[in-house]
C-alpha atoms as one frame of an Amber mdcrd trajectory, in Angstrom:
protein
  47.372  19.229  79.893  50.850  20.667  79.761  50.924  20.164  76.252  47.835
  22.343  75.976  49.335  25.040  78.057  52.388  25.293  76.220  50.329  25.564
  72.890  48.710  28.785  74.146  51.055  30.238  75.782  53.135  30.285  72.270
  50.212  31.003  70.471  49.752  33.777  72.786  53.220  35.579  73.122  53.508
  34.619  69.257  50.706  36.742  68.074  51.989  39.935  70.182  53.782  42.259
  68.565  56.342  43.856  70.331  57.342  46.902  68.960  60.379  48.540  69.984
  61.159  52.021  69.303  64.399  53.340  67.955  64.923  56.249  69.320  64.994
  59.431  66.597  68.781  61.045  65.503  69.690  64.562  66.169  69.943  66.860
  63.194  73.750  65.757  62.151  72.820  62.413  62.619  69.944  62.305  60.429
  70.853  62.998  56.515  69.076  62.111  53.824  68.931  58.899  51.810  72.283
  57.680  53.574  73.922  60.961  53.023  74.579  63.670  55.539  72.824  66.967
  54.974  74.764  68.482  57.706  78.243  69.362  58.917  79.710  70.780  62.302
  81.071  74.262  61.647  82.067  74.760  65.437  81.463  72.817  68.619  83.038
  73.266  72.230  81.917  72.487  75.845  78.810  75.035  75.407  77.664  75.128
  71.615  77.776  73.063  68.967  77.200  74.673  65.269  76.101  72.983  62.035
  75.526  73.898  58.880  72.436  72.033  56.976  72.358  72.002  53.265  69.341
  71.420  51.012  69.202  71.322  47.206  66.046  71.008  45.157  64.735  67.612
  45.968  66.490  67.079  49.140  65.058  66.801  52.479  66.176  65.806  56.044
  64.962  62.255  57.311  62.356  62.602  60.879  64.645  63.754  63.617  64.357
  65.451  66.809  66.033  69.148  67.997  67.014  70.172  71.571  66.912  73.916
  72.000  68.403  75.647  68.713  68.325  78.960  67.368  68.683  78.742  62.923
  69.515  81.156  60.766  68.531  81.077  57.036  72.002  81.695  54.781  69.893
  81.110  51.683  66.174  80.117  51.902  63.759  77.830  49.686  60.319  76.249
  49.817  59.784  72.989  52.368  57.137  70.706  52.752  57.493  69.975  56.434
  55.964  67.185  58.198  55.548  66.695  62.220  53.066  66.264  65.251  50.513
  69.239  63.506  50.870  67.297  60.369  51.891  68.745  56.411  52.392  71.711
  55.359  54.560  73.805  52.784  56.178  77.171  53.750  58.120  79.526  51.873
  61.692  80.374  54.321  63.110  82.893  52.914  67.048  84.274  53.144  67.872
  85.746  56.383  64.715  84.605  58.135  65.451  83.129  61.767  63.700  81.042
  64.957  64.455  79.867  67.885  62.383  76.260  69.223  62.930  75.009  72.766
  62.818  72.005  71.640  61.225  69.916  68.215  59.882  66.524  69.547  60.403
  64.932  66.138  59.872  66.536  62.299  61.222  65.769  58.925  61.423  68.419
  55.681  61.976  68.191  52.109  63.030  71.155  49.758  60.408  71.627  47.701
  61.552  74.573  46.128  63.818  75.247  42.588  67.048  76.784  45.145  69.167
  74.792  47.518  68.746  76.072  51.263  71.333  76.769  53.445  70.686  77.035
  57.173  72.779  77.769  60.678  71.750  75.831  63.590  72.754  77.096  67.174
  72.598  74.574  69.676  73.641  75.276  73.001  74.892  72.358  75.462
């Protein structure tokens, strides 16, 4: 009898799956294909600053954002993916946004001109 309990209980905790999640980087934690896509410019007690770099071909791996404001040095086109699903949008030079906060998203540069953004992220 103990025999047969031990075989189900290891057939039974074998054939679970446990998943465990890793939790998502920030922006200058996540790069692309091993390499970083973005550098700190400036950060202090209150704001940290980074500047993301795309060229053609280039995208950033899923990540998350806390509050940010961005600014668009020079723009492109991204395919962007995240919780609405895919789409591709046209940002162009000097467009900017502010999100309160980006649960989890990843992009790719789509376009023939590397993109250059700001990101403004308040502690």
């Amino acid at each position: 009898m103990k025999s047969f309990v031990l075989l189900v209980t290891t057939l039974v905790f074998s054939s679970c799956e446990i998943q465990v999640k890793e939790p998502l980087p920030d922006p200058l934690q996540a790069g692309w294909e091993q390499q970083a896509v973005c550098e700190i410019l400036q950060e202090n007690s209150e704001l940290r600053v980074l500047q993301c770099t795309f060229p053609p071909g280039v995208g950033h791996e899923r990540h998350y954002h806390n509050a940010h404001f961005g600014y668009t040095l020079a723009g492109s086109k991204f395919r962007i993916k995240d919780t609405t699903g895919t789409r591709e949008v046209n940002v162009p030079t000097g467009y900017n946004y502010y999100n309160e906060r980006i649960e989890w998203h990843e992009v790719l540069n789509i376009g023939d001109s590397t993109a250059v953004f700001l990101i403004f992220e308040p502690k």
